[in-house]
Biopython code that builds the backbone (N, CA, C, O; Angstrom):
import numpy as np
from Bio.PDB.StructureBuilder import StructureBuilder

atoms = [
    (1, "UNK", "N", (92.174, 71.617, 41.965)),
    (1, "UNK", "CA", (92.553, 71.474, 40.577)),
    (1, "UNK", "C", (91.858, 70.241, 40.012)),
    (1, "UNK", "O", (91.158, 69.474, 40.671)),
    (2, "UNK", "N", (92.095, 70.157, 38.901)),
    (2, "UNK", "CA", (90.969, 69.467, 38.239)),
    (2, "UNK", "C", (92.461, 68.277, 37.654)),
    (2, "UNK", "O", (93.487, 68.603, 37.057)),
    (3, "UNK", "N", (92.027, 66.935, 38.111)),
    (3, "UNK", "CA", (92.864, 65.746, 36.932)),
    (3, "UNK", "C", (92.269, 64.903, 36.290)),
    (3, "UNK", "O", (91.300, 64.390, 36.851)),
    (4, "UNK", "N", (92.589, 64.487, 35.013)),
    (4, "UNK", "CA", (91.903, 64.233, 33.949)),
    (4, "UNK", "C", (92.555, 62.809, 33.619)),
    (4, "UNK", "O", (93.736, 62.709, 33.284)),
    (5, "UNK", "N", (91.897, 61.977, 33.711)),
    (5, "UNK", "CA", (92.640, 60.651, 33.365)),
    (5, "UNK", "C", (93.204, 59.785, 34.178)),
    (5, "UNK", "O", (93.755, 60.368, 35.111)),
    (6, "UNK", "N", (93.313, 58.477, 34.226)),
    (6, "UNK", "CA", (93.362, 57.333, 35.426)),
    (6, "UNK", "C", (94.923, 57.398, 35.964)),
    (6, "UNK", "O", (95.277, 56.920, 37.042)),
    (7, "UNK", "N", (95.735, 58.024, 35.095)),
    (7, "UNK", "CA", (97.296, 57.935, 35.434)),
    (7, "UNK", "C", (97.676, 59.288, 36.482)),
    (7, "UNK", "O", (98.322, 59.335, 37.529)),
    (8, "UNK", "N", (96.813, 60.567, 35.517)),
    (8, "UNK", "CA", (97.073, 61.647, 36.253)),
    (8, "UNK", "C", (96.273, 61.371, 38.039)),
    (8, "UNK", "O", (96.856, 61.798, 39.035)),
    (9, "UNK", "N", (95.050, 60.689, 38.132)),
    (9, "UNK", "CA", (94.435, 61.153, 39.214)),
    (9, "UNK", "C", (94.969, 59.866, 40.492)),
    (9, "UNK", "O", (94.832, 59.988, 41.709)),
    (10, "UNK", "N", (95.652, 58.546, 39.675)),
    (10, "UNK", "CA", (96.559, 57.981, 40.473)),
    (10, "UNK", "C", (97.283, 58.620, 40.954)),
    (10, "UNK", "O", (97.227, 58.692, 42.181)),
    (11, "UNK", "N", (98.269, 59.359, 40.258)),
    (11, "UNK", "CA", (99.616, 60.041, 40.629)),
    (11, "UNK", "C", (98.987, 61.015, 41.617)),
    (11, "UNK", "O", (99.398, 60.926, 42.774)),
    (12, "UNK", "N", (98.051, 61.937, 41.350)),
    (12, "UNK", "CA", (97.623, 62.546, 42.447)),
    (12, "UNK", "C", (97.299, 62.059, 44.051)),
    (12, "UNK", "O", (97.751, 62.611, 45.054)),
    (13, "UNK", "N", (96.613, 61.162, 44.027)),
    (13, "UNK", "CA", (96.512, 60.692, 45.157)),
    (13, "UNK", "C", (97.463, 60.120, 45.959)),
    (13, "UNK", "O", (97.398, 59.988, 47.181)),
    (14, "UNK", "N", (98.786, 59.618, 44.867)),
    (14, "UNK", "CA", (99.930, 58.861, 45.331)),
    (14, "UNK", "C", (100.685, 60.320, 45.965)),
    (14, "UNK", "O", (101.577, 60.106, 46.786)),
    (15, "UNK", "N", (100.476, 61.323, 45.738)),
    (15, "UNK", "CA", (100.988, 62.287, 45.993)),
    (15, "UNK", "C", (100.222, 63.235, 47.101)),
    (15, "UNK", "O", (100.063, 64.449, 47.229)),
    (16, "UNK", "N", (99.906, 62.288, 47.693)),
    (16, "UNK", "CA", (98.906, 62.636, 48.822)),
    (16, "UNK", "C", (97.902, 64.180, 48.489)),
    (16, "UNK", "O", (97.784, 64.927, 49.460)),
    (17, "UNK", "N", (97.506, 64.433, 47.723)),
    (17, "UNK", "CA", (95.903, 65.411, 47.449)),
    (17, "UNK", "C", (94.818, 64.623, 47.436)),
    (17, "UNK", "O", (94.488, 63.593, 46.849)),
    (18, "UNK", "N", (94.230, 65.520, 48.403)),
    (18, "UNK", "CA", (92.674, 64.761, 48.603)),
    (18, "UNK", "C", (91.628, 64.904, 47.700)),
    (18, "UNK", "O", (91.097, 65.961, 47.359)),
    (19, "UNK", "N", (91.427, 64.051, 47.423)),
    (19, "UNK", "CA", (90.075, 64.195, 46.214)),
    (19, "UNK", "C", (88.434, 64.421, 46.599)),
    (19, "UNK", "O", (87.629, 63.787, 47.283)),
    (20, "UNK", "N", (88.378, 65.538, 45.874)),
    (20, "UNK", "CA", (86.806, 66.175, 46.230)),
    (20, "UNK", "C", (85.508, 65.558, 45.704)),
    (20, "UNK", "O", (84.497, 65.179, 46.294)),
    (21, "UNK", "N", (85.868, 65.576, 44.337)),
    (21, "UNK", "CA", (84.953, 64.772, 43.526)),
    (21, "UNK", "C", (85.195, 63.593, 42.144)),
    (21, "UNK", "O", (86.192, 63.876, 41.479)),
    (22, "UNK", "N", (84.775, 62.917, 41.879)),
    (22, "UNK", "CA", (85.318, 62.000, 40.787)),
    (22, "UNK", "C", (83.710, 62.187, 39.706)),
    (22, "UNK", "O", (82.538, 62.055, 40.059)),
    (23, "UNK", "N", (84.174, 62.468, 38.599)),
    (23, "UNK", "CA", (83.289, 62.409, 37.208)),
    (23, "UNK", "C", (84.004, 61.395, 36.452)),
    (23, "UNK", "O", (85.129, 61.584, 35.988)),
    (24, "UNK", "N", (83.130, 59.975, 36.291)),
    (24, "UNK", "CA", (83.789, 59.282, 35.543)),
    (24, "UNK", "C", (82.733, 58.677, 34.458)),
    (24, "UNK", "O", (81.576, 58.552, 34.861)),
    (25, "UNK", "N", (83.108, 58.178, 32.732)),
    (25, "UNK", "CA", (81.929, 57.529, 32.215)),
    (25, "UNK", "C", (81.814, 56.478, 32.600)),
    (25, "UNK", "O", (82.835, 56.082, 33.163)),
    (26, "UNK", "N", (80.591, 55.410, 32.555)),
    (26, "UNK", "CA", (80.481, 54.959, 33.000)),
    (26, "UNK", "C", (81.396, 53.544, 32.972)),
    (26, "UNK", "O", (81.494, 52.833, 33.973)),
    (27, "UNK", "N", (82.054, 53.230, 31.690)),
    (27, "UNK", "CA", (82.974, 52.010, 31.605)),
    (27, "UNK", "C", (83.844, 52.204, 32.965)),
    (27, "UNK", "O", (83.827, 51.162, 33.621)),
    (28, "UNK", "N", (84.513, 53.122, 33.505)),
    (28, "UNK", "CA", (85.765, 53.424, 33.506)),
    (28, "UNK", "C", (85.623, 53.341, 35.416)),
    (28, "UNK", "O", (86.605, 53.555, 36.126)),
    (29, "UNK", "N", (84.580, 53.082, 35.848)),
    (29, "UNK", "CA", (84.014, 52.541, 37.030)),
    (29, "UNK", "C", (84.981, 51.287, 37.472)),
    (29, "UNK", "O", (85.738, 51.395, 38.436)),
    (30, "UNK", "N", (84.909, 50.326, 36.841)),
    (30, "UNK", "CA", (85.382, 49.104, 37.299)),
    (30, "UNK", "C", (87.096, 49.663, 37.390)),
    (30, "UNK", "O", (87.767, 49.568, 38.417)),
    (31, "UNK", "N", (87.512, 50.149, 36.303)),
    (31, "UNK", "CA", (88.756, 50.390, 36.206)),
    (31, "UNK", "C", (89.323, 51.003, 37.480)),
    (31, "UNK", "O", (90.421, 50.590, 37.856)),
    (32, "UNK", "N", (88.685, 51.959, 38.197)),
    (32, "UNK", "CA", (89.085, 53.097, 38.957)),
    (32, "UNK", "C", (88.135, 52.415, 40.223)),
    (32, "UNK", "O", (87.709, 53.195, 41.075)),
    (33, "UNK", "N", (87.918, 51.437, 40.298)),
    (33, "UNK", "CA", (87.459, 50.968, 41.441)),
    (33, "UNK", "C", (88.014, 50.623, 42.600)),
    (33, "UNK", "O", (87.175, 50.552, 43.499)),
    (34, "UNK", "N", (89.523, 50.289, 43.052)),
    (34, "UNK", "CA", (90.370, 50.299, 43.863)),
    (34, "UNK", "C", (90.239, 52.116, 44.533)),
    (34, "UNK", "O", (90.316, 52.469, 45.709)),
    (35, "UNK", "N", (90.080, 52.756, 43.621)),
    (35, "UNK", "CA", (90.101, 54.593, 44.200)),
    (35, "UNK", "C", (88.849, 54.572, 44.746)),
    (35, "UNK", "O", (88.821, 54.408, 45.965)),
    (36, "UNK", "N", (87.578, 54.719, 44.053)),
    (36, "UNK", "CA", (86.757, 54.933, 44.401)),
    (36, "UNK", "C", (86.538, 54.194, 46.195)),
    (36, "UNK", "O", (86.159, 54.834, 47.175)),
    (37, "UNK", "N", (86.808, 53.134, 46.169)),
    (37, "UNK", "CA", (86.515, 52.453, 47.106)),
    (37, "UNK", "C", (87.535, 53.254, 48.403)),
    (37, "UNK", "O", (87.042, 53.515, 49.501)),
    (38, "UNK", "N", (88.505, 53.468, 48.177)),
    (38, "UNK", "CA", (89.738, 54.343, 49.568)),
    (38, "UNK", "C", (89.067, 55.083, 49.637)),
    (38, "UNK", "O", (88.437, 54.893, 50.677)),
    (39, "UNK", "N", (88.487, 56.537, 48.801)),
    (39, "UNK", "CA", (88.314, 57.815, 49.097)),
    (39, "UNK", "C", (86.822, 57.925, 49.743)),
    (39, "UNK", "O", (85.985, 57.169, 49.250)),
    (40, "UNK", "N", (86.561, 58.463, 50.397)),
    (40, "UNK", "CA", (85.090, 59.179, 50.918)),
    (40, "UNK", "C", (84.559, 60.245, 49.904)),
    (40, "UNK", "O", (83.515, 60.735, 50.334)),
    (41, "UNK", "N", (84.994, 60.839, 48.524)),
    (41, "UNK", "CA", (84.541, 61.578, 47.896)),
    (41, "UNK", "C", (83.454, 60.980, 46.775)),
    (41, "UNK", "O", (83.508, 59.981, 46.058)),
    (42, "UNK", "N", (82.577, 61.888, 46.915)),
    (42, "UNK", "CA", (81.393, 61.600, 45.900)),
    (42, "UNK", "C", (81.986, 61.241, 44.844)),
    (42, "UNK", "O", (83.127, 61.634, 44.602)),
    (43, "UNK", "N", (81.130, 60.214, 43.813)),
    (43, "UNK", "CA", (81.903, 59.074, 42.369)),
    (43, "UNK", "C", (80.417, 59.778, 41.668)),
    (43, "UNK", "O", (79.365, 59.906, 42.294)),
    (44, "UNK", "N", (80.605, 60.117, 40.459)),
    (44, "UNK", "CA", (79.571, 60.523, 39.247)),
    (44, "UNK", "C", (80.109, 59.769, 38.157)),
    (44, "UNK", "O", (81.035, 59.886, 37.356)),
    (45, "UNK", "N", (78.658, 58.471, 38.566)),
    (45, "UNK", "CA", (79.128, 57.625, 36.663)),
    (45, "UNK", "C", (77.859, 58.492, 35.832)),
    (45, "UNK", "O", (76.789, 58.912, 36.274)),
    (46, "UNK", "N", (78.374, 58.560, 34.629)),
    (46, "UNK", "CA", (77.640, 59.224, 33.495)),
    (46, "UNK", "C", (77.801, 58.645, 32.207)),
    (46, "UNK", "O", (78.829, 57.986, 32.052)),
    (47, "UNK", "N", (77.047, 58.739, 31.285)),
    (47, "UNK", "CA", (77.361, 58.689, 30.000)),
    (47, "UNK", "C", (78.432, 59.511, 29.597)),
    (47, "UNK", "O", (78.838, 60.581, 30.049)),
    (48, "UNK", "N", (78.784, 58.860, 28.729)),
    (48, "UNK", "CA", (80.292, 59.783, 27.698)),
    (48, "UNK", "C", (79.398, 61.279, 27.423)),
    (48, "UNK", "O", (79.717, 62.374, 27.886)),
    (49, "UNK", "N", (78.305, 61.017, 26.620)),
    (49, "UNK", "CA", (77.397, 62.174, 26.107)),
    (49, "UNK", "C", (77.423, 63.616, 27.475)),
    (49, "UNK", "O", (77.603, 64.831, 27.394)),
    (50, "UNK", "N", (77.129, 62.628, 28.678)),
    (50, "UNK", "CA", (76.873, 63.955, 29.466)),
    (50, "UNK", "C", (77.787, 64.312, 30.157)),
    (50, "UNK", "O", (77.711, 65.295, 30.894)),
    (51, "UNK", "N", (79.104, 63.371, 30.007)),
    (51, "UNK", "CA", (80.153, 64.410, 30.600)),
    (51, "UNK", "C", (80.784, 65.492, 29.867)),
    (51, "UNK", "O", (81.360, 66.460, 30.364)),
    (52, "UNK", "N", (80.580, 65.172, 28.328)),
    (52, "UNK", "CA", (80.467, 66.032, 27.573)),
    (52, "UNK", "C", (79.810, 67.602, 27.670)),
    (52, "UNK", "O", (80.305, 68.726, 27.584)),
    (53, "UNK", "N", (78.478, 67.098, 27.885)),
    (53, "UNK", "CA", (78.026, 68.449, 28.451)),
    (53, "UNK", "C", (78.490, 69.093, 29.335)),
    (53, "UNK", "O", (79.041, 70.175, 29.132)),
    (54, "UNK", "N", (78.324, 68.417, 30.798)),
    (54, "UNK", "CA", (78.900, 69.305, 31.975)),
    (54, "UNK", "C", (79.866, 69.564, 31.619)),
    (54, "UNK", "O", (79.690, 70.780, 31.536)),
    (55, "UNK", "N", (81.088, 69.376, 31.229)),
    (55, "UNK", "CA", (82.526, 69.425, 31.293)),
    (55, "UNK", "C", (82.776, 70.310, 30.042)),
    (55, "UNK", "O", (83.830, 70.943, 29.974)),
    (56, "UNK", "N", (81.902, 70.379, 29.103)),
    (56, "UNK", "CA", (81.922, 71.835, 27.948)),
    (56, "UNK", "C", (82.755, 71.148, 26.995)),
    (56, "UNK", "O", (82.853, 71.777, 25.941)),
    (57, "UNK", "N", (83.530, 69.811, 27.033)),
    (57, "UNK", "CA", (84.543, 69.270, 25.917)),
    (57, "UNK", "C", (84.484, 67.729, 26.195)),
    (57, "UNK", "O", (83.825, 67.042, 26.976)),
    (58, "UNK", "N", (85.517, 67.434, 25.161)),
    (58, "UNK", "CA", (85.185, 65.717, 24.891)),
    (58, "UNK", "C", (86.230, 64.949, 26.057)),
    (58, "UNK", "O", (87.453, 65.080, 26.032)),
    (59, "UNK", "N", (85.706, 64.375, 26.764)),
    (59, "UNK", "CA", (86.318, 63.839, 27.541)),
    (59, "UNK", "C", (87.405, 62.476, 27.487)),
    (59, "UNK", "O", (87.340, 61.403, 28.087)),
    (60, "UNK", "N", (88.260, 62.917, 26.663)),
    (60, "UNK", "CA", (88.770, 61.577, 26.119)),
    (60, "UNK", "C", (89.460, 61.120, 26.763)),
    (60, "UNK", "O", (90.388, 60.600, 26.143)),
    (61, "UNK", "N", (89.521, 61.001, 28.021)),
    (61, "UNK", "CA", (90.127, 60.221, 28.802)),
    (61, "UNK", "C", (89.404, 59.402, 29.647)),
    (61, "UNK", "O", (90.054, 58.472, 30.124)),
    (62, "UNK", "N", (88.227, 59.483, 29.972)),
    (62, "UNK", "CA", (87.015, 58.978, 30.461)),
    (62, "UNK", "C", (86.829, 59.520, 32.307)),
    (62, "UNK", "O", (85.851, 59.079, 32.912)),
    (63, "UNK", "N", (87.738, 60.381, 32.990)),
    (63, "UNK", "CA", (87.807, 60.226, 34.351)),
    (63, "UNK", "C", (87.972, 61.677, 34.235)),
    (63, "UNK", "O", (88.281, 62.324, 33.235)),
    (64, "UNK", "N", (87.670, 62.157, 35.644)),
    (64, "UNK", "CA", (87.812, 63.661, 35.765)),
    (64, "UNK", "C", (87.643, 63.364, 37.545)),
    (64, "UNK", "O", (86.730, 62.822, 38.168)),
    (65, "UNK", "N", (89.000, 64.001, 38.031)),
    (65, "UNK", "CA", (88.701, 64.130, 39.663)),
    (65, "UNK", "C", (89.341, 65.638, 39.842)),
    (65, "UNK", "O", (90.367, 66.141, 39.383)),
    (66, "UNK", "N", (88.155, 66.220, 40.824)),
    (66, "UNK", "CA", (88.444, 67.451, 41.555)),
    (66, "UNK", "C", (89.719, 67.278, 42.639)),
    (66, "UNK", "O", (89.534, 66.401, 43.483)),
    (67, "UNK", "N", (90.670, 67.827, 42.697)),
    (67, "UNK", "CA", (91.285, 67.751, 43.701)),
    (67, "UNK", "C", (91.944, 68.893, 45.047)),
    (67, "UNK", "O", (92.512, 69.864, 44.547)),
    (68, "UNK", "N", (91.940, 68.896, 46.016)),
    (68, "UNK", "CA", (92.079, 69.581, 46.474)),
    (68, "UNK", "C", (93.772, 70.249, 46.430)),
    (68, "UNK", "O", (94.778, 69.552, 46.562)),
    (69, "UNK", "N", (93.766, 71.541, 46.242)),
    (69, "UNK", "CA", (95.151, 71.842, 46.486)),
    (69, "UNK", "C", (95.906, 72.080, 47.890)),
    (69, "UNK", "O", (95.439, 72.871, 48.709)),
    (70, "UNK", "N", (97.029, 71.401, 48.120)),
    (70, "UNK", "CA", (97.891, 71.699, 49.026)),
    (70, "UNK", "C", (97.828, 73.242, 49.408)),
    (70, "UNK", "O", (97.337, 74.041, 48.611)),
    (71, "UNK", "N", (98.385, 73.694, 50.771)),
    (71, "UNK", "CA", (98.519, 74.709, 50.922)),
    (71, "UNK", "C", (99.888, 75.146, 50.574)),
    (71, "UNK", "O", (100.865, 74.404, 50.472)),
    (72, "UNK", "N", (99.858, 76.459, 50.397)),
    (72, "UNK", "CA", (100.930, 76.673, 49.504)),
    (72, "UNK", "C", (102.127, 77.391, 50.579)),
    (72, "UNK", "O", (101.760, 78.125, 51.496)),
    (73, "UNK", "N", (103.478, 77.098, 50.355)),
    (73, "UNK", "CA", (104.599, 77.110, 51.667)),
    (73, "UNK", "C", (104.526, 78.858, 51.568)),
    (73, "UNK", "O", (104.353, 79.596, 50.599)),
    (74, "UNK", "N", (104.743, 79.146, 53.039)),
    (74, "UNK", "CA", (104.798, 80.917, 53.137)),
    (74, "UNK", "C", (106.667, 81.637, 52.590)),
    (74, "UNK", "O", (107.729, 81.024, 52.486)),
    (75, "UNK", "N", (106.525, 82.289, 52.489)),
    (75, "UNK", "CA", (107.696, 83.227, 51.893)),
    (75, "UNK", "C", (109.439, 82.498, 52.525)),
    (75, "UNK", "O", (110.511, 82.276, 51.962)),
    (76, "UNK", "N", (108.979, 82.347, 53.802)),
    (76, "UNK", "CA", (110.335, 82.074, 54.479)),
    (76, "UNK", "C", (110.712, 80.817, 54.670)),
    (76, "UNK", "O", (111.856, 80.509, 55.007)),
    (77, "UNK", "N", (109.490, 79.750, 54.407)),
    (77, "UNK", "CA", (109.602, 78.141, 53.834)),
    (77, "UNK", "C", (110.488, 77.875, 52.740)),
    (77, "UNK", "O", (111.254, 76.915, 52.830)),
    (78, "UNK", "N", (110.484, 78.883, 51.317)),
    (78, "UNK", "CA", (110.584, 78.681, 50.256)),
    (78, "UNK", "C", (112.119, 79.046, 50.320)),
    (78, "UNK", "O", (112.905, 78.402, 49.625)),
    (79, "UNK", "N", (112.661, 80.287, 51.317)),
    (79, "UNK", "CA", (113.490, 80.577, 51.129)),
    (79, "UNK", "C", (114.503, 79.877, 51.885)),
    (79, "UNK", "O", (115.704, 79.857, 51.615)),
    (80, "UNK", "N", (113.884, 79.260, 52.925)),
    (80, "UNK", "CA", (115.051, 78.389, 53.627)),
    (80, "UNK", "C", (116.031, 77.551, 52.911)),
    (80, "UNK", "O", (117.236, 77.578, 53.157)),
    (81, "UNK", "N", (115.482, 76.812, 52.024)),
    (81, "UNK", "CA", (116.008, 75.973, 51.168)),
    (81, "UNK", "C", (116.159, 76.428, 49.767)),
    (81, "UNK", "O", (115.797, 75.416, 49.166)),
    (82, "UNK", "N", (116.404, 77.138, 49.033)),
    (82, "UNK", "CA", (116.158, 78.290, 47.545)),
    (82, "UNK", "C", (117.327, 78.263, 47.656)),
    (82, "UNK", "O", (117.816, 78.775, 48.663)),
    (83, "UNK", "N", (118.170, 77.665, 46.675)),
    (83, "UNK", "CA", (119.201, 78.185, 46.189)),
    (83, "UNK", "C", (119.214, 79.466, 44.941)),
    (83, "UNK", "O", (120.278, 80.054, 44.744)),
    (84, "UNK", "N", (118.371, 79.720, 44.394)),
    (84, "UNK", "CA", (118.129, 80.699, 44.079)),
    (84, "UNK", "C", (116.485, 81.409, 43.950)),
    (84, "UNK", "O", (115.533, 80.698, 44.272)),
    (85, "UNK", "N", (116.334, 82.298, 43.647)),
    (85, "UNK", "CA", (115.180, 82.841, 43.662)),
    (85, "UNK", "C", (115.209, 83.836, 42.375)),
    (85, "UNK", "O", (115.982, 84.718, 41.999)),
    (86, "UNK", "N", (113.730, 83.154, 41.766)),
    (86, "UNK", "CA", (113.316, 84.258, 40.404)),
    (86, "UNK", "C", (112.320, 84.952, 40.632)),
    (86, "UNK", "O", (111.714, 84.114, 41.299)),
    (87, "UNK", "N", (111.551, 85.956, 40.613)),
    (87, "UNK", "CA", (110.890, 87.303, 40.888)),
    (87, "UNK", "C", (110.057, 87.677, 39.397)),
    (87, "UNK", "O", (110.537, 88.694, 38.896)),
    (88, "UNK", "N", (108.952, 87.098, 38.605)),
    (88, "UNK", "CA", (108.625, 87.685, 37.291)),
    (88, "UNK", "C", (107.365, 88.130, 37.816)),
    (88, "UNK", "O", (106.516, 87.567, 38.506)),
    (89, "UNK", "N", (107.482, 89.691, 37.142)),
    (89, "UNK", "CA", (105.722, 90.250, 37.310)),
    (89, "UNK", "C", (105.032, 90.173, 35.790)),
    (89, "UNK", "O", (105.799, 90.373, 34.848)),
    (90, "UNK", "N", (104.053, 89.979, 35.585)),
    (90, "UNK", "CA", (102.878, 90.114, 34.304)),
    (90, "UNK", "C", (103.638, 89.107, 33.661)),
    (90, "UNK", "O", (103.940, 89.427, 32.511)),
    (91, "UNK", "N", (104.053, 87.979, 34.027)),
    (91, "UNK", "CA", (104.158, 86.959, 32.691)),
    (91, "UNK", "C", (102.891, 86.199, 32.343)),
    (91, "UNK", "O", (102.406, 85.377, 33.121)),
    (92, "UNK", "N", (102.317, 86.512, 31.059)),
    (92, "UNK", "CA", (101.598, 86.478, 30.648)),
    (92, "UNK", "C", (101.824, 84.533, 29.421)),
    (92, "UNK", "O", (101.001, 83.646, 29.199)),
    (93, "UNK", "N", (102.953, 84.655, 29.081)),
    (93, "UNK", "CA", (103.425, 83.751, 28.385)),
    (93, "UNK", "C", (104.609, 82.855, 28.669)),
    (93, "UNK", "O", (105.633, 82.991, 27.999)),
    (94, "UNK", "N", (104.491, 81.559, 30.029)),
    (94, "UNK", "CA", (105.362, 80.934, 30.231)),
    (94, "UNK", "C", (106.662, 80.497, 29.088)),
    (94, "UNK", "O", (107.793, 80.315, 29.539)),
    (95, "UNK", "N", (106.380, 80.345, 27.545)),
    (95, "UNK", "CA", (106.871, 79.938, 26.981)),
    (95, "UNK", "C", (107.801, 81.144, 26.509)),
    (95, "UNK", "O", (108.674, 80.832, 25.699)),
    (96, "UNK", "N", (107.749, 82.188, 26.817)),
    (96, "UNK", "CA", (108.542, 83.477, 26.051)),
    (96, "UNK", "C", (109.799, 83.459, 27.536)),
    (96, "UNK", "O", (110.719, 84.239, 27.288)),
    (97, "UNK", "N", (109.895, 83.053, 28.332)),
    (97, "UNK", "CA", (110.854, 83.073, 29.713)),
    (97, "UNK", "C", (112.182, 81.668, 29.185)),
    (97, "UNK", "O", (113.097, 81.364, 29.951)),
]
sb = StructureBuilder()
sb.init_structure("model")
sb.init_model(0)
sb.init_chain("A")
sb.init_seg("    ")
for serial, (resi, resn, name, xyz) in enumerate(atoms, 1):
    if name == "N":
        sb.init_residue(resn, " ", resi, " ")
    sb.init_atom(name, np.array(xyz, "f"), 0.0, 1.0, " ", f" {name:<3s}", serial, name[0])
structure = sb.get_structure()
């Protein structure tokens, strides 16, 4: 999954997901320099302009890290502990539930 911004991609890591890649402009280096320095994942400083490009939108947060997703718990993980269980097929629109 993709996190966008110095708070979100803290919290991520504080939340133990491993980070794949970091796109950051180039100010925002020093800022995020405590991360960069822990992780072994490739760091991309860029201009504002070209993260723009790659990224197809305005990056107004200045940081972008790839992150890896957790694996996700199997059927009988979820249910051990489920006090209840919801079942929706084709929801198309979280906000209509």
């Amino acid at each position: 999954f993709i996190a966008e911004g110095e708070k979100v991609i803290r919290r991520a890591r504080h939340a133990g997901y491993e980070m794949r890649s970091m796109l950051l402009s180039a100010k925002w280096v020093d800022v995020m320099r405590d991360v960069i320095d822990e992780v072994p994942a490739p760091v991309y400083a860029v201009a504002p302009e070209l993260a723009e490009r790659v990224t197809g939108y305005h990056v107004h947060r200045g940081a972008l890290a790839s992150m890896q997703r957790k694996p996700l718990p199997t059927s009988d993980e979820l249910l051990t502990t489920a006090r209840r269980v919801v079942v929706m097929e084709s929801v198309n629109d979280h906000t209509n539930i």
